[in-house]
N, C-alpha and C positions, 0 to 999 in steps of 0.2 A: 600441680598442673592438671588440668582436667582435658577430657578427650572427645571426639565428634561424637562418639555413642552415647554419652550422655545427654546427647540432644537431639531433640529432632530436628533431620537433616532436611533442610526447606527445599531440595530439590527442586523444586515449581514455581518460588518462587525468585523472582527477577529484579532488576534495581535498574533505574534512570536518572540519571542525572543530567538535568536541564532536556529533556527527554532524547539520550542517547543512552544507548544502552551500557552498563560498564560488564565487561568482559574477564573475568578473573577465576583463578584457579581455587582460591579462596571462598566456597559456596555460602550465601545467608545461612543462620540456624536459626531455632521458631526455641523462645523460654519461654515459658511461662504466654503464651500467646502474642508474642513482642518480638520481630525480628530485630536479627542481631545483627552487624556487617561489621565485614575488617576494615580494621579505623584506616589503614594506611590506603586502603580502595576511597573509600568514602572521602579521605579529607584533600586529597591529589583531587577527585575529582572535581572538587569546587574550590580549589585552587589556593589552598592554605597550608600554611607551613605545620609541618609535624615536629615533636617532640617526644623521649620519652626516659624518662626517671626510673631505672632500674631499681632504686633505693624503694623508692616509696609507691614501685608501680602507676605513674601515673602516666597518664597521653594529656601531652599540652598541644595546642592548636592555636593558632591564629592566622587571621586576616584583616585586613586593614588595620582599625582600633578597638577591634575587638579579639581577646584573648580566654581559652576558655579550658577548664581541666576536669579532667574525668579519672578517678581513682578505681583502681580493680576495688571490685565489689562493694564500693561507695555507692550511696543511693543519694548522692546529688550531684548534679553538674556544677561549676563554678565559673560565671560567664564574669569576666572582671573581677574576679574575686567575691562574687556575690554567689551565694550556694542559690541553688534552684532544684525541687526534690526532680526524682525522677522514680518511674517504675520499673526500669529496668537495668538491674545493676551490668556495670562493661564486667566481662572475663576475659579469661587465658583460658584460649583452646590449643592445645598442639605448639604453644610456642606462638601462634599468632592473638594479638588483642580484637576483641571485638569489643563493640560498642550499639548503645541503640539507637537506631536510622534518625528518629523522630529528633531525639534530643540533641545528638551530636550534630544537626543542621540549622534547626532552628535558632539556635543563639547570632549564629551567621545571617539573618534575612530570609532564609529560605521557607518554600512552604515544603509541605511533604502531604500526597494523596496515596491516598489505598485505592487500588482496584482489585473487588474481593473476584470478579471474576475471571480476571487473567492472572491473580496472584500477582499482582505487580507493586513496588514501592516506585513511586513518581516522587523526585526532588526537583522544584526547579526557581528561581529568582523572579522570572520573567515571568507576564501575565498575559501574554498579546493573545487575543480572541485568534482563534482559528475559524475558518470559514469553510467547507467544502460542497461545492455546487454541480452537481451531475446534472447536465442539462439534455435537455430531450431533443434528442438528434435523429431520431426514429432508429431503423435496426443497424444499429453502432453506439460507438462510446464515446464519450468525453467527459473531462471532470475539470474543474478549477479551483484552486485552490489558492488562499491569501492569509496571511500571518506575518505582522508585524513589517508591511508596508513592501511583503516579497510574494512575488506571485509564481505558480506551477500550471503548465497545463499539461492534462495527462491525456491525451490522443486529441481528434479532433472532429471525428465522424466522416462521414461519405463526403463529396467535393460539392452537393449541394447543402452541407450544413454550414457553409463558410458562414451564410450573414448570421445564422443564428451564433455559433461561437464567436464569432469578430465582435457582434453588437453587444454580448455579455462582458468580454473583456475591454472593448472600448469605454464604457461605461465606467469602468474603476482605475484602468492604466492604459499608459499606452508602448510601456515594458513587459515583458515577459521574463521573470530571470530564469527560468529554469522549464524546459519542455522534455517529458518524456514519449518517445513514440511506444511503443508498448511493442508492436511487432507489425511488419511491413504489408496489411493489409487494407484495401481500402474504407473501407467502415470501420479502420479505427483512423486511420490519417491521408483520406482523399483529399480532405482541404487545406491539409498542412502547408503545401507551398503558398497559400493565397494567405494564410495565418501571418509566416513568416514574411513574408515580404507586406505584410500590414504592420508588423511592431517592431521594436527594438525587441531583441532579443538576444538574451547574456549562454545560455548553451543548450546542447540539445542531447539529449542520453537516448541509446538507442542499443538495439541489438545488431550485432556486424552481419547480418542476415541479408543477403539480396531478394530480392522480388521482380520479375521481369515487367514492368507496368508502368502506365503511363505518369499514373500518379506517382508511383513511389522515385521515378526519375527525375518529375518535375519538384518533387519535395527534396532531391540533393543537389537538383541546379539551385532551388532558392537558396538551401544553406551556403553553396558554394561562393554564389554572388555579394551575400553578406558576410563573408570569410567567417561564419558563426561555430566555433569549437565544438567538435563535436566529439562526446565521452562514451566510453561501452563500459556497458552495465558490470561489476562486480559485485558478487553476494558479499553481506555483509559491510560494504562501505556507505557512506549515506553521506546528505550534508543538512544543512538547518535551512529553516525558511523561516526568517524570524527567528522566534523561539522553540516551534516546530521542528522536531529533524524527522528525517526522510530517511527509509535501510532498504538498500537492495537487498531481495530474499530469492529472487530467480532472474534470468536462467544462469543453474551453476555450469550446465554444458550446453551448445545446441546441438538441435537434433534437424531430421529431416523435417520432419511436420512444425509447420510455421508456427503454429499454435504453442505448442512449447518451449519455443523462444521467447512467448510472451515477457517483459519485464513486469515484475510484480513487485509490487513497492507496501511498505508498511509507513504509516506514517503517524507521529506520535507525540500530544501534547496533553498536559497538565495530567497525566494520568486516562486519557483517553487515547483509543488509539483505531487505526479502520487500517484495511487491507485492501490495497487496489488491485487486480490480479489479471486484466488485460483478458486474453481469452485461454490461459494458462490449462493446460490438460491433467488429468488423475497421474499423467506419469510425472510430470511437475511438481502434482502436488506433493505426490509421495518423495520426491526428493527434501522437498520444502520441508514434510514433518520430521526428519531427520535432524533440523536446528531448532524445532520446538519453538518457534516464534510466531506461528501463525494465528494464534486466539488474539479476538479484535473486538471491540464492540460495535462499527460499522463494516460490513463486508462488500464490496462492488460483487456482486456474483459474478464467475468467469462465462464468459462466450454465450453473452447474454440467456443464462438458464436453459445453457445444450449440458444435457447426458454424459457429455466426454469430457466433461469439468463438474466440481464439486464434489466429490466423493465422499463416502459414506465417513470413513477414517476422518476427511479433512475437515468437515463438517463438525464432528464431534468435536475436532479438537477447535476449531475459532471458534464456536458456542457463541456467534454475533447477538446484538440484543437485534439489531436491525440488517436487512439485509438489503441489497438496493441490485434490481434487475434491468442493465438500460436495453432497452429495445423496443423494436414498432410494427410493422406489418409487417407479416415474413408468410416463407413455404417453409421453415426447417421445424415451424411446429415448439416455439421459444416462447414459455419456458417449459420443458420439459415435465411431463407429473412427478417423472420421479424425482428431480430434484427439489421440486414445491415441497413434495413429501420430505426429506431430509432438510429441508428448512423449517417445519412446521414450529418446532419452540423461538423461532424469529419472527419479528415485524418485517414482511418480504414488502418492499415498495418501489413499485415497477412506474418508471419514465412514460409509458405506455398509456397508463391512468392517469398519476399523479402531476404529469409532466415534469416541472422543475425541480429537482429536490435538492434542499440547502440545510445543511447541518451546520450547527455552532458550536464549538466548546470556548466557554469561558468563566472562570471563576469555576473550574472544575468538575464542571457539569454538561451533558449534552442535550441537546435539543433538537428542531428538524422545522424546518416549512416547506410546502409547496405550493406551487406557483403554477396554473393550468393554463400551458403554452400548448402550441400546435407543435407538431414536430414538421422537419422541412421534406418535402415532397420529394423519393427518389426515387431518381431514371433510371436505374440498374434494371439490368433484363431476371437477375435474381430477384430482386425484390418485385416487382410486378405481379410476378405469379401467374400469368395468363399462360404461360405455355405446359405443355406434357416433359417436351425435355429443352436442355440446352446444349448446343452443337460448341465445341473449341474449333474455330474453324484454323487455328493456328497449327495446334496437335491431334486435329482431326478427332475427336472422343466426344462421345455422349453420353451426357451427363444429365440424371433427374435434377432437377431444381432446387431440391436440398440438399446433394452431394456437397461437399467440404470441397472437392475440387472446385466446384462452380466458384465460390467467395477466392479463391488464388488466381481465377484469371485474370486476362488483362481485359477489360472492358469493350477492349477493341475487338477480338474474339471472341466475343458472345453472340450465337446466334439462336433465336428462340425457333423451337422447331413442335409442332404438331401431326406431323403426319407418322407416316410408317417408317421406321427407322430401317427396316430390314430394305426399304430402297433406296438407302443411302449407300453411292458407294465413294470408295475411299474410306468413310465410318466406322473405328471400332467403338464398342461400349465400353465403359470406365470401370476399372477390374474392384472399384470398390463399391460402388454404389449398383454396380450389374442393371443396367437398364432393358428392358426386354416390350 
């Protein structure tokens, strides 16, 4: 019987089937440059019955009307009884059988993709093109996404981007199965309630985070009215969209700061995969790299390329081929250099420029277009920019224009103010942004 030491131990590298991730105590090993997986992970996952011949060492498999045998240290498969060479003989490790990814699936229908740079093996049957669409909402988010005749929408932007999102999804459905709000500020889902109460719509994933505002109330009277299920996010649970599946990767707790609540989604087909990440913070992140899932080859950059997302660690480790920055006219000074800089071995493609951006994978390959839209004109007293500061005239605090407090008020409580603050009374200054 031979032992893990004599192998290299694939640590890094990951397995998908039907692009879910399979989860097992039993790690891939690398022979001879050929991953190897435990047959019993491998043949459950794609749903076929196991056997196994203590006599003669063999793993028999089948599905439907096809039956197939792999002998320890044989160097063919026998798919019906017909041998097929292969390059990588099955062993006994530790008592457990492994087999090789490529061979042991393919006799089955299956294709199998390499991602050499997530280390990843992709198994999957299905072929449904993936679509995903970040549409230029000015400074906010949204994305859409469509796979195999099911659709996602990942925030929605300010409450005047309703016609631009309404009119991108009117155009293909008039369903929505699946809505993530990302976390309860307006420039990701001001126009959520006018969204909802335009579509059918199957459920809505959110973080159990309240937000005092007007928007974020009118978006749980809409759910309310449409009695629409509503689910909180879990790390690690996900579901399919199509043939596409979807993995919660944050928040594993919440915090004070709204931002870290962010929902951050991974999502993952044919061997491609992108990271949505909401406007998720450095303390997020670092929670995130603790399950080692976050290398992607499309990245939504967080809080549209603010400093207090993407970090040096996090970066390195998704190594995006592309990275996508949504945002529009701002005071917060987006996207940050320093994060340009920590991007720089990526294609950064900012909503801003490019306007529409539309990525594809299908037949295992990614691609991208864009589409130069206007983004929709907004009333927000942050976004304007004309003033020195901004007054909460609810909690009485003054706030510069790019404070992080300004984006949590309520709309209704913004008052732009240019004069001398020190003759404000009732007025304190905001203990984070010190305005003077």
């Amino acid at each position: 019987m031979l032992c893990l030491t004599q192998f290299a131990l694939a640590k890094d590298i990951t397995v998908r089937v039907e692009n879910e991730l399979i989860v097992s105590e039993n790690k891939p090993v690398l022979k001879d440059g050929r991953v190897l997986v435990p047959v019993s992970d491998i043949y459950r996952a794609i749903g076929a019955d196991i056997g196994w011949n203590e006599t003669s060492k063999t793993v028999f498999a089948q599905k439907g009307d096809i039956t197939t045998r792999l002998v320890i240290g044989n160097e063919n498969i026998y798919i019906n009884d017909e041998p097929k060479a292969i390059d990588a003989k099955p062993v006994i490790i530790n008592g457990r059988t492994y087999i090789p990814a490529r061979f042991a699936v393919e006799a089955f229908g299956y294709k199998v993709a390499w991602n050499g740079s997530s280390k990843e093996v992709s198994i999957y049957s299905k072929e449904d093109p993936l679509t995903v669409t970040f549409l230029n909402v000015g400074q906010g988010d949204s994305a859409f996404l469509e796979c195999g005749g099911q659709f996602l929408l990942v925030d929605s932007g300010e409450k005047e981007a309703f016609e631009t999102v309404r009119d991108h999804i009117s155009a293909k459905t008039d369903r929505i199965d699946h809505i993530i709000v990302t976390h309860p500020h307006s420039d990701h889902m001001g126009s959520m309630s006018k969204i909802i109460d335009s579509f059918d719509v199957g459920d809505v994933i959110m973080p159990m985070v309240e937000n005092n505002t007007d928007v974020y109330e009118s978006m749980l009277n809409a759910i309310v009215s449409k009695d629409i299920p509503v689910k909180e996010p879990h790390v690690g649970e996900g579901f399919h969209l199509g043939s596409t599946y979807v993995t919660i990767l944050s928040p594993g707790q919440y915090s004070e700061d709204m931002n870290a609540n962010s929902v951050v989604v991974r999502v993952d087909c044919m061997g491609k995969s992108f990271l949505l990440t909401g406007d998720a913070t450095k303390e997020a992140e670092s929670e995130m790299l603790k399950d080692g899932l976050v290398y992607c080859d499309v990245l939504k950059v967080a809080h549209h390329g603010s400093d207090t997302s993407s970090g040096e660690e996090f970066i390195a480790e998704a190594t995006p081929e592309y990275s996508v920055i949504s945002l529009g006219e701002n005071t917060y000074g987006h996207p940050h250099k320093e994060v340009l800089e920590r991007l720089k071995d990526s294609t950064v493609l900012r909503t801003d420029r490019e306007g529409e951006i539309t990525f594809t994978v299908a037949d295992s390959s990614l691609s991208y277009t864009t589409v130069k839209k206007d983004a929709p004109k907004l009333n927000t007293v942050s976004d304007l920019g004309e003033y020195k500061y901004i007054l909460n005239t609810s909690s009485h605090r003054i706030h510069y224009p790019w404070c992080e407090g300004v984006s949590k008020m309520s709309e209704k409580n913004k008052q732009g103010y240019n004069g001398d603050i020190n003759t404000l009374e009732g007025y304190k200054p905001c203990g984070i942004c010190n305005p003077t």
